[in-house]
C-alpha positions as CSV (number, residue, x, y, z in Angstrom):
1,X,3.0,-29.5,-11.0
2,X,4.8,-27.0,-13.5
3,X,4.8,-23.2,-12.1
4,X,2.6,-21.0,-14.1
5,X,5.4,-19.1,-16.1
6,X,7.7,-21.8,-16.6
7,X,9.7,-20.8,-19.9
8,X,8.7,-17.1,-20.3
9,X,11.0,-14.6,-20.6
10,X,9.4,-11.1,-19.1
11,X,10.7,-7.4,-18.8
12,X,10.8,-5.4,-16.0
13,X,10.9,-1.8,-16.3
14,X,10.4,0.5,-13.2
15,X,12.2,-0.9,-10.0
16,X,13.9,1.6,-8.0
17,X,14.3,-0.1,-4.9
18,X,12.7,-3.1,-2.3
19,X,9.7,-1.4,-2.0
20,X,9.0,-0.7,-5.5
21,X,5.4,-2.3,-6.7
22,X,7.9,-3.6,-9.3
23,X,9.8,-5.7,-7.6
24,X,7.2,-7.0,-5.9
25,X,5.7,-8.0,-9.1
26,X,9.3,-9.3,-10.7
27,X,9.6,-11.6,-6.7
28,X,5.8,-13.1,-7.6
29,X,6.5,-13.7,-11.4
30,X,9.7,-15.4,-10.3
31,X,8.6,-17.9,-8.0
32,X,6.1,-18.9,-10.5
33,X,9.1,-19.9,-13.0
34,X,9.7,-16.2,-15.2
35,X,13.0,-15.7,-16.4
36,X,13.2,-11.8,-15.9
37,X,14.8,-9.0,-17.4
38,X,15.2,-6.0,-15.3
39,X,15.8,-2.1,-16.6
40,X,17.5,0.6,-15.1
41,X,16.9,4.3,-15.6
42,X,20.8,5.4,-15.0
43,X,23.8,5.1,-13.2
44,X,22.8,7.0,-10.4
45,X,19.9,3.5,-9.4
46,X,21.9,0.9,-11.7
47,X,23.7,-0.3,-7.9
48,X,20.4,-0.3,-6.5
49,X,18.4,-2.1,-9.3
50,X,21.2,-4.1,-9.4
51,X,21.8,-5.6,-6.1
52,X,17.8,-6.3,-5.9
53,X,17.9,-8.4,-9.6
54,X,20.9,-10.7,-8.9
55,X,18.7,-12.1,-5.8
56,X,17.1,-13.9,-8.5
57,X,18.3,-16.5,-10.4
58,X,19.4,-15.7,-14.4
59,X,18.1,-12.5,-14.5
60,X,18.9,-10.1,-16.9
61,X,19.9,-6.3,-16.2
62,X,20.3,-3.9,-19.0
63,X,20.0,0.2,-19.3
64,X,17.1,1.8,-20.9
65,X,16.4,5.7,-20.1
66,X,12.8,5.4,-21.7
67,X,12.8,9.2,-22.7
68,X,15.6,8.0,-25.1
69,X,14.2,6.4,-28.4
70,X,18.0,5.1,-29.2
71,X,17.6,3.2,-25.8
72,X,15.0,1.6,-26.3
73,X,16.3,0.2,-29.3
74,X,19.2,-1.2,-27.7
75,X,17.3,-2.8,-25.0
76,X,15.3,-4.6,-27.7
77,X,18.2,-5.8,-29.6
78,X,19.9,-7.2,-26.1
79,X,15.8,-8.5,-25.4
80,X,16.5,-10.6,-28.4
81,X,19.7,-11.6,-28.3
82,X,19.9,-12.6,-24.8
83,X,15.8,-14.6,-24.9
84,X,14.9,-14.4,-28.1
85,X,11.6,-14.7,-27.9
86,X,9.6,-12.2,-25.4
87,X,6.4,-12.9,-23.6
88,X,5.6,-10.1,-20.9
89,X,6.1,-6.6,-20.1
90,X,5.6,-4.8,-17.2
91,X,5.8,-1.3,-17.1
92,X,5.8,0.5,-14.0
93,X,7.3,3.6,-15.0
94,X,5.7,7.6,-13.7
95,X,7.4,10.3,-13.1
96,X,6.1,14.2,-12.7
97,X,8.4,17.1,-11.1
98,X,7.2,17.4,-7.4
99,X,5.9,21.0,-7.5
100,X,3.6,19.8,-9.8
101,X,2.4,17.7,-7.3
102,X,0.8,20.0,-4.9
103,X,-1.5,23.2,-4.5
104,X,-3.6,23.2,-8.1
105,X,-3.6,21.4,-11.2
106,X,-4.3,25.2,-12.8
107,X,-1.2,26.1,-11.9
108,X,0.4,22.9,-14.1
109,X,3.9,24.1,-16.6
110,X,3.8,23.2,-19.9
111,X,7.1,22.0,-19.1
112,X,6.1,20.0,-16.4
113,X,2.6,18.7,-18.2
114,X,5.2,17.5,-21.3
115,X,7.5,15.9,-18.9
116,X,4.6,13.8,-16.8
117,X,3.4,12.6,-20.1
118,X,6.3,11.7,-21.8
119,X,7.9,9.4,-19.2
120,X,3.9,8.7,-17.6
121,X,2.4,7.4,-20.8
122,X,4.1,7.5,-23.8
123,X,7.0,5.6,-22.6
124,X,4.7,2.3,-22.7
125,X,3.8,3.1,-26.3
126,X,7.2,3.6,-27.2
127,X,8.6,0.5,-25.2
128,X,5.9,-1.4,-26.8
129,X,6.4,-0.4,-30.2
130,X,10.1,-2.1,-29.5
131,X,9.1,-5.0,-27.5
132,X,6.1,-6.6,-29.4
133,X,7.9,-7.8,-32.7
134,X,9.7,-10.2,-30.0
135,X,6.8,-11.2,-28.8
136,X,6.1,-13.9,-31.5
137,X,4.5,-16.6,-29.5
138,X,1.9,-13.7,-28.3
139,X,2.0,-12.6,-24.8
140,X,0.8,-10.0,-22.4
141,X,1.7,-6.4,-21.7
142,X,0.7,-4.2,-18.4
143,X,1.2,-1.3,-17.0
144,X,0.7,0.5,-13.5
145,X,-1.9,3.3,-13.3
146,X,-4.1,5.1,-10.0
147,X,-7.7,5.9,-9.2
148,X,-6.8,9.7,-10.0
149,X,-6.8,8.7,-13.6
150,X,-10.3,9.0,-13.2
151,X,-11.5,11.4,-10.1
152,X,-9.6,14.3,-9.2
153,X,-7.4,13.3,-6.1
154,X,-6.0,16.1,-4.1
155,X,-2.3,17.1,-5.2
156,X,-2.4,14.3,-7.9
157,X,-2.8,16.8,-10.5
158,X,-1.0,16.5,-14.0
159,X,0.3,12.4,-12.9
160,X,-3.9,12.0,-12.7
161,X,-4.1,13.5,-16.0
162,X,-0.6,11.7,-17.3
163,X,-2.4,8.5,-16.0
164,X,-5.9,9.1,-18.4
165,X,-3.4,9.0,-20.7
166,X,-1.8,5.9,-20.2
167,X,-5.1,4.0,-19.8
168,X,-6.4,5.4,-23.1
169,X,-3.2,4.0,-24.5
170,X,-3.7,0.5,-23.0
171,X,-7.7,0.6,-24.8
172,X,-5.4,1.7,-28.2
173,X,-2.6,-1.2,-28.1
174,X,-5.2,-3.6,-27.2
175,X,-6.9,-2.9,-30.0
176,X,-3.8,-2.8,-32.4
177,X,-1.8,-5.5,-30.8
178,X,-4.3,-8.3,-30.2
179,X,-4.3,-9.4,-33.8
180,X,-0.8,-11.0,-32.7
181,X,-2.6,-12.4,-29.4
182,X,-1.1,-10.0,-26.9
183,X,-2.8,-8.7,-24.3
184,X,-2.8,-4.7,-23.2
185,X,-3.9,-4.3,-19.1
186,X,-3.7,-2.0,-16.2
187,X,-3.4,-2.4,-12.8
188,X,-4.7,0.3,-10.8
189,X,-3.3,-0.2,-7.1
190,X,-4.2,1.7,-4.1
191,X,-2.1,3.9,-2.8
192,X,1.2,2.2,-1.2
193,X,4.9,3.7,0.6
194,X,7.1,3.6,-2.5
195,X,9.4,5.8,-3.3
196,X,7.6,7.8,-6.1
197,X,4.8,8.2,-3.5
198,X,6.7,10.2,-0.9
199,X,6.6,13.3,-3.8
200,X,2.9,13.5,-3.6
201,X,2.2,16.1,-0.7
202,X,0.1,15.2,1.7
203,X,0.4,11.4,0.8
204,X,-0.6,9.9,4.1
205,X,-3.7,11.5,4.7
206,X,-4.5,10.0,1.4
207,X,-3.5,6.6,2.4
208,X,-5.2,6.8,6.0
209,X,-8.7,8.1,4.2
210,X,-8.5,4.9,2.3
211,X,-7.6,2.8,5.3
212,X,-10.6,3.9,6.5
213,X,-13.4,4.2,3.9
214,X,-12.3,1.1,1.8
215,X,-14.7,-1.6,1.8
216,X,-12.3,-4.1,3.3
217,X,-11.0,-1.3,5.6
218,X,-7.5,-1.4,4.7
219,X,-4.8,-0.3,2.5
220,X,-3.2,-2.3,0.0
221,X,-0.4,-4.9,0.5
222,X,2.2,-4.7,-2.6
223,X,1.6,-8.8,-2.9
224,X,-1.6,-8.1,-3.8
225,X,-0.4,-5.8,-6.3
226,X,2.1,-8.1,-7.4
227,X,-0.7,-11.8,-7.5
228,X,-3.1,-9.9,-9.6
229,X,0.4,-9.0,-12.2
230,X,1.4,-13.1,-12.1
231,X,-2.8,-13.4,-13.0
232,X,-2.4,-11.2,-16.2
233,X,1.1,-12.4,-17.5
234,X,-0.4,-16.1,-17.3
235,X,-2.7,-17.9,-19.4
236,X,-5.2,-17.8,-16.7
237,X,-5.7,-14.1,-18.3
238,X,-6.0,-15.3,-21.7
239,X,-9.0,-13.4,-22.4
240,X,-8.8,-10.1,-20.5
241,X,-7.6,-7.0,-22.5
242,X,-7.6,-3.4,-22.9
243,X,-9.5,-3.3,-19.3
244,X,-7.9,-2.0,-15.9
245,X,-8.3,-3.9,-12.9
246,X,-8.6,-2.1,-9.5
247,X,-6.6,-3.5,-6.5
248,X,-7.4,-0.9,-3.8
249,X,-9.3,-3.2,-1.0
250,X,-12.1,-1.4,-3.2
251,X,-11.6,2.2,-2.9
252,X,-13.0,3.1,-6.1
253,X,-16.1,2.2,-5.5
254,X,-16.8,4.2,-2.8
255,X,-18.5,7.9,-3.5
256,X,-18.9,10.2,-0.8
């Protein structure tokens, strides 16, 4: 039986280490076939991203700071010289300064409120605007977003905000892009230990009130994470856009 993504060629954006929600995705999207291009942010991770991407066969690695419209560019040229043709993106790519990530959302910069939304949300409108003239033969974009995109979680603050943002955007490029037959998506994951986590203040209380209050009565296991992104790059997804699915052992459902 041919694998599910058997001669697609997907992008990667947002892996900073092994316990990344990323490279959980890029591991499941690979054993179902994917060949995979992986980005990194800078020198500084390039070793890291690195040493994770050659574990799997052909991949691609290739620098993109996403803040940097020129880069961009240049990873969409190397996109199509090295594939050709693209069929998914996954962009799970945040970022917001961690003193914004405590004590009140009142007390957000502008500085800092630019910042989150910049690298938070705009970068998958500006990747996009790169990435879907390769993606000829139609194909499926989605990005990684969080329950305090829509209730105000403690210490969550302008990322919440910054992730409102992104889901709007997903609603928008479904709308625009589907005339080519690609798919826009979210995933909105419970809370997990990655790295970007550990600036949130406070983080494991927030992970132990969901451990104990989610229907299923436990947290969320990256795999999950990563099933539910092989669901949405394949055909099985064919008709699903501009929605955000919640993967959270079903946290969000769940009011006082």
């Amino acid at each position: 039986m041919e694998s599910m993504l058997t001669g697609k060629n997907i992008l990667i954006m947002g892996v900073a280490n092994e316990r990344s929600i990323a490279w959980a995705i890029a591991q499941s999207l690979a054993g179902q076939g994917a060949r995979l291009a992986f980005t990194y942010e800078n020198e500084r991770v390039e070793e890291r991203v690195r040493k994770l991407a050659e574990k799997i066969p052909d991949a691609v690695i290739l620098p993109c700071n996403v803040t940097v419209d020129e880069e961009i560019d240049s990873l969409a040229a190397a996109l199509k010289e090295r594939f050709g043709v693209l069929h998914g993106l996954v962009h799970s790519i945040a970022f917001a300064k961690s003193e914004e990530l405590e004590g009140h959302y009142v007390n957000t910069s502008r500085a800092g409120f630019a910042l989150a939304h910049d690298i938070s949300a705009y970068s998958l409108v500006a990747v996009a605007q790169r990435m879907y003239p390769l993606m000829t033969e139609g194909g499926s974009i989605m990005t990684m977003t969080y329950l305090g995109s829509v209730r105000a979680i403690r210490n969550y603050n302008v990322m919440g905000v910054a992730k409102a943002a992104l889901e709007a955007s997903v609603r928008y490029l479904a709308n625009d892009l589907g005339q080519y037959n690609i798919r826009v998506n979210g995933v909105s994951a419970g809370p997990i230990r990655t790295l970007a986590a550990k600036g949130i203040k406070d983080f494991n209380s927030i992970l132990h009130t969901v451990e104990e209050k989610a229907p299923l009565r436990r947290g969320t296991d990256p795999a999950e994470v990563a099933d539910t992104a092989l669901f949405l790059m394949s055909s099985m997804s064919r008709g699903v856009t501009g929605g955000v699915i919640y993967v959270d052992s079903g946290y969000n459902i769940i009011g006082v």
